[in-house]
N, C-alpha and C positions, 0 to 999 in steps of 0.2 A: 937777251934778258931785258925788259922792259922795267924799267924804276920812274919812280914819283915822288917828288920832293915830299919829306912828313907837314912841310908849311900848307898842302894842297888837303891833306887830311878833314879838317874840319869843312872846306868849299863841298867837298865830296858827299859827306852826309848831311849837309844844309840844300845840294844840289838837289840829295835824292828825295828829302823831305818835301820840298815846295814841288816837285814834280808827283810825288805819292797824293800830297793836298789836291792839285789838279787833278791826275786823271781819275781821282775816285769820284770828284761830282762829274766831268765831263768829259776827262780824256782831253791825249794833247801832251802827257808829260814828255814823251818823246824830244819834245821840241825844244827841251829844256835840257835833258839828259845827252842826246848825242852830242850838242856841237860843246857843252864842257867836255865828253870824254876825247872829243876830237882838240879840241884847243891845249889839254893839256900833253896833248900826243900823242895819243895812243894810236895804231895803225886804223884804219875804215875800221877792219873785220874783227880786230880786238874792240875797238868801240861798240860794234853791233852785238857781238856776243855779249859782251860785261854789260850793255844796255839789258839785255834781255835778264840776265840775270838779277839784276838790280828790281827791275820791272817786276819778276815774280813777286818778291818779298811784299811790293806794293798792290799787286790785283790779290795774294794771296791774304793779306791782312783785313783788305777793303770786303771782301768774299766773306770773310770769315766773322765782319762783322753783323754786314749784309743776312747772314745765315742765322746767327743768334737773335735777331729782329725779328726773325720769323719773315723778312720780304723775300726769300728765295728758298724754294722748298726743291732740294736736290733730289731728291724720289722723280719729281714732276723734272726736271732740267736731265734726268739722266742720259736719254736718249740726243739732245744738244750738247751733253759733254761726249758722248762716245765721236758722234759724225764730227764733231769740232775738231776732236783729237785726230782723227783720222786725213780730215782736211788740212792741219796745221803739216804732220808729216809728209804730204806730198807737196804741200807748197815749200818746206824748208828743203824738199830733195829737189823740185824743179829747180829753185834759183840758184841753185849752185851746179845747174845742168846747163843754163842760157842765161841771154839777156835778157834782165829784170827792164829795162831802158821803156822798150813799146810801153806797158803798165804804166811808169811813173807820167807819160805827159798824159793817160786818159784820168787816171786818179782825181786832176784837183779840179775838172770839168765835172767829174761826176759829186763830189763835196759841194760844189757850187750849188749845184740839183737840191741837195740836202739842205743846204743856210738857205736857200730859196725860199723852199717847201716848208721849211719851220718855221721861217720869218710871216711868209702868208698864208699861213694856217694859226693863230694863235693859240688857239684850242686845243690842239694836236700832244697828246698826254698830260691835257689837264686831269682826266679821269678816265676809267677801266669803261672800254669800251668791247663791243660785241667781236670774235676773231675775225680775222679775213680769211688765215688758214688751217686746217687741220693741226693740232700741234704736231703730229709723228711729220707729216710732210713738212712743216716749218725747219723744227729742228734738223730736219735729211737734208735740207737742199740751204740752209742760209749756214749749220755747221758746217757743212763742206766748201763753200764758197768764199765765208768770213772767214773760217779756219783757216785753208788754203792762203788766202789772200795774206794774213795774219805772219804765215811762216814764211812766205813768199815775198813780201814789200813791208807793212805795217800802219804805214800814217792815215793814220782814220779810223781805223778797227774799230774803237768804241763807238766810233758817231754814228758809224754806220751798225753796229750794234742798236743803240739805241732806236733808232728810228726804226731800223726792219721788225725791233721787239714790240714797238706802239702801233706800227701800223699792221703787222703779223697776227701777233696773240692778241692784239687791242690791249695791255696794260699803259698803266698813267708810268708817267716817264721817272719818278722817282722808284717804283718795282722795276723799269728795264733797264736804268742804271744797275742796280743790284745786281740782276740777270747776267748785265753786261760785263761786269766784275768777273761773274762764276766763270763768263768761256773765255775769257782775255787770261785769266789765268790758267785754264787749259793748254790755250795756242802758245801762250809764252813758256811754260815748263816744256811741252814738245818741242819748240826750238829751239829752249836754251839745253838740251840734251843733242842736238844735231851739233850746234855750237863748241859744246864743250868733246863731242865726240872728235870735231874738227879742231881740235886746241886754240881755240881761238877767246878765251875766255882770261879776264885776268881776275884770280876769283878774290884776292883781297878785296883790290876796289867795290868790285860788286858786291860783297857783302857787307862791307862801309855804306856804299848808296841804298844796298837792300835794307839795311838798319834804319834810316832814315825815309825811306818808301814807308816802311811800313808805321813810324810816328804819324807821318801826315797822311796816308791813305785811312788810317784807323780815325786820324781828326777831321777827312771829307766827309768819310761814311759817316758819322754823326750826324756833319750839316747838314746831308741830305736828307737823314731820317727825320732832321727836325725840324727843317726849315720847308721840306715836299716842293714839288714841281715849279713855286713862283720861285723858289732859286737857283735850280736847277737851271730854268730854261736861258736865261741871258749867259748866265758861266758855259752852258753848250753851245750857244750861237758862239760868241767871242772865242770860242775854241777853235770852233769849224774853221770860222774865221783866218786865225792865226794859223791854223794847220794849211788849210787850202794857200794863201798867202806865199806860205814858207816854197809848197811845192812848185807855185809858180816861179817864186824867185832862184831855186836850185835849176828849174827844168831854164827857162828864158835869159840867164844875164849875161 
């Protein structure tokens, strides 16, 4: 039986708040959410699951804002949520087949690519630009990839959401953020059901931090609606950033 002081109660839903605010402009809350569920004790795989759980509340609020703005039109996203879903199931049944290990030191090599490519591109979702892919083959092969990957390891998912969605469909990065909401919500309800199928979920907490996800994911997706891509873009560098960062100093010390 796993217990938690009630003094930790309110850290909990403040945690999940300020990590909902992040990853609804750029992703990244992750980075904020595990090492509290891990500090205050909880096992790795309770931490991961009760992350994930908490996490939905947050992409699912941000989504749903996204949605009533009219910038994500689920008719058009449907075929991204089926292969999303389907990628996120096999990624959350690989990693509990093998070792996740090889994946985490190619990861913050390839986010580097990413803070790169956006730092010397400036342009790069300032505005809707011409597709590079078919939407059906888009959604086929970046839902099964992202998805997979999503249910499989996680740090990054959004970032690399975003960028595959501006440089893929050609949308401005304040519509792929949106976007990016709809299948992060996807991938995390498909795992947080492998999770909870695995009892690994502590659902109190998580639905304290999910409380608190979804205040500040509902007060990202505002920013973003109002403030469009010049705010967007420095809170997603600074994310990458932080994330790649993070992975080097788990994978190297």
């Amino acid at each position: 039986m796993i217990e938690i002081s009630p003094v930790l109660l309110p850290v909990l839903f403040l945690t999940g708040a300020v990590a909902g605010l992040i990853d609804s402009i750029a992703g990244g809350g992750g980075l904020i959410t595990i090492p509290v569920l891990l500090g205050i004790g909880l096992p790795p795989q309770y931490a991961l699951g009760t992350n994930k759980l908490q996490a939905t509340f947050g992409s699912a609020s941000a989504m749903a804002h996204f949605v009533k703005a009219g910038t994500v039109n689920l008719r058009d996203a449907a075929a991204g949520v089926f292969w999303t879903a389907v990628g996120a199931v096999l990624g959350s049944y690989t990693v509990q087949q093998i070792d996740p290990g090889f994946l985490k030191k190619f990861i913050p090599f390839l986010l580097l690519l990413i803070l790169a490519y956006t730092v010397f591109t400036p342009r790069l979702g300032a505005e809707e630009v011409h597709p590079r892919l078919p939407r059906g083959a888009f959604y086929t092969l970046f839902g099964l990839l992202l998805g997979f990957y999503d249910g499989f390891l996680g740090p990054g998912t959004g970032s690399f959401w975003v960028v595959a969605i501006m440089l893929g469909l050609g949308f401005d990065m304040r519509k792929a953020t949106g976007y990016t909401k709809l299948f992060n919500f996807v991938s995390n309800i498909v795992s947080l059901v492998v999770f909870v199928a695995g009892g690994h979920v502590l659902l109190w907490a998580g639905l304290l931090m999910g409380a608190g996800q979804a205040v500040g994911a509902r007060m990202g997706a505002r920013l973003v609606l109002r403030k469009g891509t010049g705010f967007i873009r420095p809170v997603f560098i600074c994310s990458v950033l932080a994330i790649t960062a993070k992975l080097f100093y788990d994978i190297y010390k």
